[in-house]
C-alpha positions as a printed Julia matrix, in Angstrom:
261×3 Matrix{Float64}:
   7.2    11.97   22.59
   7.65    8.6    21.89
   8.09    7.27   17.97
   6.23    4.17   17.74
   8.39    2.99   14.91
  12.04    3.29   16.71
  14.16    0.6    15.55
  11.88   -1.14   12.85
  13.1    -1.97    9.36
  10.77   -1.33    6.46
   9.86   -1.59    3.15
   6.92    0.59    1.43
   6.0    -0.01   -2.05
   5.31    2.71   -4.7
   7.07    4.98   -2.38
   7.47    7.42   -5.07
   3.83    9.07   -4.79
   0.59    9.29   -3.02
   0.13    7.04   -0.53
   3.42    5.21   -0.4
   5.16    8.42   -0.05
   3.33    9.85    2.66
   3.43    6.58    4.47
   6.73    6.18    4.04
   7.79    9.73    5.63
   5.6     8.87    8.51
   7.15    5.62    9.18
  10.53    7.26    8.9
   9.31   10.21   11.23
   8.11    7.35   13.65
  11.65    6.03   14.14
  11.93    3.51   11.31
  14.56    2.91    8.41
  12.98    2.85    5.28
  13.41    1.26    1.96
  11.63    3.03   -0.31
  10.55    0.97   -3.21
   9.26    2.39   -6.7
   9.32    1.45  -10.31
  10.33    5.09  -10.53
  13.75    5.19   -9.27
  13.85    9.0    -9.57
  10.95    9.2    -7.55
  11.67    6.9    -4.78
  15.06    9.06   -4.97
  12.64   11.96   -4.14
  11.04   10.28   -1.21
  14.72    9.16    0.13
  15.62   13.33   -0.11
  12.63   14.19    1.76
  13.17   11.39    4.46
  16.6    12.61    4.46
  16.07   15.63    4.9
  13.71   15.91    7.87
  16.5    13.64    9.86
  15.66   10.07    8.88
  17.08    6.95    7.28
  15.52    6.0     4.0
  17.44    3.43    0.46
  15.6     3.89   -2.23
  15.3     0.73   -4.43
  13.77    0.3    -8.14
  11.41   -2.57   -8.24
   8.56   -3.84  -10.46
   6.65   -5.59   -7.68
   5.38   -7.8   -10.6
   8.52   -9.33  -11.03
   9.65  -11.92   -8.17
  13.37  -10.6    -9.07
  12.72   -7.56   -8.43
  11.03   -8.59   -5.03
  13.77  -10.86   -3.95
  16.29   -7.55   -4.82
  14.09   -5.47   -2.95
  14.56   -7.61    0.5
  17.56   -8.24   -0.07
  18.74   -4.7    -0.22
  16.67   -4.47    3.19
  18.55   -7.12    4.98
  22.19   -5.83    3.46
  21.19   -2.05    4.75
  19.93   -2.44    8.12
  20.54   -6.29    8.56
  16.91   -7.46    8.97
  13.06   -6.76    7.7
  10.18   -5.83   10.55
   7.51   -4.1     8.36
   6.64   -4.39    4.86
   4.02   -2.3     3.57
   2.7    -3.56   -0.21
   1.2    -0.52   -1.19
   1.72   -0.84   -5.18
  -1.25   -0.72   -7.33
  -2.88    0.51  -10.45
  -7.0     1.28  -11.21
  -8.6     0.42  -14.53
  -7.24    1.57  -17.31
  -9.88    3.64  -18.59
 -11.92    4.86  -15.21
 -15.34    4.41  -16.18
 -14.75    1.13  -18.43
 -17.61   -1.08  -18.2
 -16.88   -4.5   -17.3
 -17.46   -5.93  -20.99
 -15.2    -3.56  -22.21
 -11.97   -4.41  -20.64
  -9.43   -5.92  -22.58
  -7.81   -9.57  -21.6
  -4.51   -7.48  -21.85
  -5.96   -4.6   -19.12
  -7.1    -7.47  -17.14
  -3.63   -9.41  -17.08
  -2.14   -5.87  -16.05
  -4.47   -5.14  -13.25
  -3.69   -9.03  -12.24
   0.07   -8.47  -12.38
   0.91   -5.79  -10.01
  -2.19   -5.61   -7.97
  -2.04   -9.44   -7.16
   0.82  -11.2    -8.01
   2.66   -8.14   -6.73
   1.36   -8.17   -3.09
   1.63  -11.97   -3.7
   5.24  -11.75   -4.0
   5.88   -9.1    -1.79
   4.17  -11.15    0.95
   5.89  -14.72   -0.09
   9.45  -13.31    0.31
   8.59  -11.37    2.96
   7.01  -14.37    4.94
  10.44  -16.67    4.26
  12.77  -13.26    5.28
  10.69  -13.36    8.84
  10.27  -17.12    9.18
  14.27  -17.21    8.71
  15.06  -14.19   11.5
  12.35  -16.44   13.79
  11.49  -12.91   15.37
   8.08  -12.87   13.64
   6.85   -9.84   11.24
   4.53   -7.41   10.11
   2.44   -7.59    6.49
   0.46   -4.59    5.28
  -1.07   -4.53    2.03
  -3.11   -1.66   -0.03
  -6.76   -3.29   -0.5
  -9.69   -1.5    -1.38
 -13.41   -0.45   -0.38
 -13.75   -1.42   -4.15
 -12.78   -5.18   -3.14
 -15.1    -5.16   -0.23
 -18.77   -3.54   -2.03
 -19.35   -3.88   -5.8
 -19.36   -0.11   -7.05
 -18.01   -0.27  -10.53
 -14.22   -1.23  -12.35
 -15.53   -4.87  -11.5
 -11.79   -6.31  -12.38
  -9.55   -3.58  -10.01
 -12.21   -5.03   -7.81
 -11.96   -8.11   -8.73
  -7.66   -8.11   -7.94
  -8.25   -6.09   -4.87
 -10.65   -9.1    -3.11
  -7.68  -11.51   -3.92
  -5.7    -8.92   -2.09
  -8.11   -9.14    0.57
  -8.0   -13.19    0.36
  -4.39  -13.26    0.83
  -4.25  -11.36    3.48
  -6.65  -13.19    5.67
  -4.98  -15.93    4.9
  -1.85  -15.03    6.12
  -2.88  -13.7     9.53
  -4.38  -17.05    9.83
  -1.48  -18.93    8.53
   1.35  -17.0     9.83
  -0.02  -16.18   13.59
   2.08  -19.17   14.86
   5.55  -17.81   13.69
   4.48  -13.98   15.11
   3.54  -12.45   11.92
   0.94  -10.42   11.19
  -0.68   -9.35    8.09
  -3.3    -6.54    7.85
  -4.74   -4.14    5.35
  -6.42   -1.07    4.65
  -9.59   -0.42    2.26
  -9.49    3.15    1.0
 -12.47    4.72   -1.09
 -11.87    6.99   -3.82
  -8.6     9.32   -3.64
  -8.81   12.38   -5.85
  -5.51   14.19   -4.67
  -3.53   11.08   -5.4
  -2.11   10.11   -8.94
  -4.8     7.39   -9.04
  -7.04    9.43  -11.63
  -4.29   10.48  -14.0
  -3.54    6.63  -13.9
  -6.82    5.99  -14.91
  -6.35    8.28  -17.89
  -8.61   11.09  -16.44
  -6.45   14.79  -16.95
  -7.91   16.79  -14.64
  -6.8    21.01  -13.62
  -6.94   22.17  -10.02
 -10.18   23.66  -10.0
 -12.1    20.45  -12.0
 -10.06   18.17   -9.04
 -11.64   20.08   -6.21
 -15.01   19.87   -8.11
 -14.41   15.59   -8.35
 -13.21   16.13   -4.87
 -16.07   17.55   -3.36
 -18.46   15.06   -5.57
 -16.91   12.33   -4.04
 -16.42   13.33   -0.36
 -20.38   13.65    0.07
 -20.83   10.07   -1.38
 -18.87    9.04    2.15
 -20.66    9.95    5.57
 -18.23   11.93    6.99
 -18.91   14.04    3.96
 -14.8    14.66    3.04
 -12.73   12.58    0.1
  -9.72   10.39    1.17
  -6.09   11.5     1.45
  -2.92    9.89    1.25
  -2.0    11.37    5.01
  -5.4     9.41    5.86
  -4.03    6.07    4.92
  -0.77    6.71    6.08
  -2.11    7.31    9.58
  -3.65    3.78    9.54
  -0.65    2.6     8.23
   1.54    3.68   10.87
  -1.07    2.33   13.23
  -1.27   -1.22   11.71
   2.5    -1.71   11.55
   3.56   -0.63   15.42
   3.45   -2.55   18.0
   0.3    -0.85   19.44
  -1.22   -3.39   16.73
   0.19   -6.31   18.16
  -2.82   -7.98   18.93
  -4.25   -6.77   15.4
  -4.18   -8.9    12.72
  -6.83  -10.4     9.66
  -8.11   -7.15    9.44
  -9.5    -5.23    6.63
  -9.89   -1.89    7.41
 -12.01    0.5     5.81
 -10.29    4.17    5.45
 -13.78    5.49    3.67
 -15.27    8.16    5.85
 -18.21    5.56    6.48
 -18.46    4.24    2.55
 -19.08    0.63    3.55
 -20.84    1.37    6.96
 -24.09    2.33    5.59
């Protein structure tokens, strides 16, 4: 069986938890050496174990993807482990504060937040990224977290608000970028209620309430089922190989249907 990933050098963001820590075990699993990027160290640590573990190559790396320093460390450490950057997947993000906030209610401080690691993160991530690949001259790939909430208006109008830039920028890029062989992608999930997302949010939840939210929200999608982590992490892996390499300025949905209807 082949691994579509052999050789590649990545970087996944908020590879501590939920979707950046399934995605980055898969990209490991698919051949790739993987720098596994958190504001958690501990928990990137964690990821790093489990990579290690099932026979793969993972750093782990603290980094506030808000802070360019911390971005610049972050590739850095990249280039100095395995001597080059193929794949970097900006998966970092937070929700609204306070799920359920109306739009009036948000603070100028919850809205600078929201700015700061959903935008100016990817932002950053993608800049230094962009001048890492432009100076190898071997080209690149860009993946970045969006949102179905960035693509429809369905409530937490600023997240949405930050994830549409998200969108923007990546669009741009693919556009942009195309001549120098990079490509830049992302994917749009819907709700995730087996992620840390809601806890983030400030929603405490037990098992059996998270199943109930869970079920609630898989029949708002088509396909009738919620969306996992191992569901973005399979588009993931798809969007960074090289079976993508005529795939780029995409925004894809991971929604069971959400925005088809």
């Amino acid at each position: 069986m082949s691994a579509f990933l052999e050789g590649k050098r990545a970087i996944v963001t908020g590879a501590g938890s939920g979707v950046g820590r399934v995605s980055a075990r898969r990209f490991a699993e698919e051949g790739a050496r993987v720098v596994c990027a958190d504001i958690q160290a501990d928990t990137a640590k964690d990821t790093v174990r489990e990579i290690e573990e099932a026979g793969g190559t993972g750093v782990a790396v603290a980094c506030d993807v808000s802070n360019e320093d911390d971005v610049v460390a972050m590739i850095a450490t990249t280039v100095e482990q395995f001597g080059g950057l193929d794949i970097i997947f900006n998966n970092v993000g937070i929700p609204t504060p306070r799920l359920g906030a109306l739009f009036e209610d948000h603070t100028v401080e919850e809205f600078d937040r929201l700015v700061a690691v959903n935008l100016r993160g990817v932002f950053l991530g993608c800049k230094h990224a962009v001048l890492q690949f432009k100076k190898q001259g071997t080209g690149g790939v860009i993946l970045n977290t969006g949102s179905v909430a960035g693509l429809v208006g369905w409530g937490g109008t600023p997240y949405g608000a930050t994830k549409g830039g998200v969108h923007q920028i990546t669009r741009g890029i693919a556009v942009e970028c195309a001549p120098f062989g990079i490509r830049s992608n992302a994917i749009c999930p819907a709700a995730m209620p087996f992620t840390n997302f809601m806890a983030a949010g400030g929603l405490e939840v037990d098992e059996a309430a998270l199943e109930g939210i869970a079920e609630h929200v898989g029949a708002g999608h088509p396909l009738g089922r919620p969306i996992t982590a191992e569901d973005c992490a399979e588009a993931a892996v798809y969007l960074v190989s090289d079976r993508a390499a005529n795939v780029t300025g995409v925004l894809l949905p991971v929604d069971g249907g959400y925005v088809a209807r």
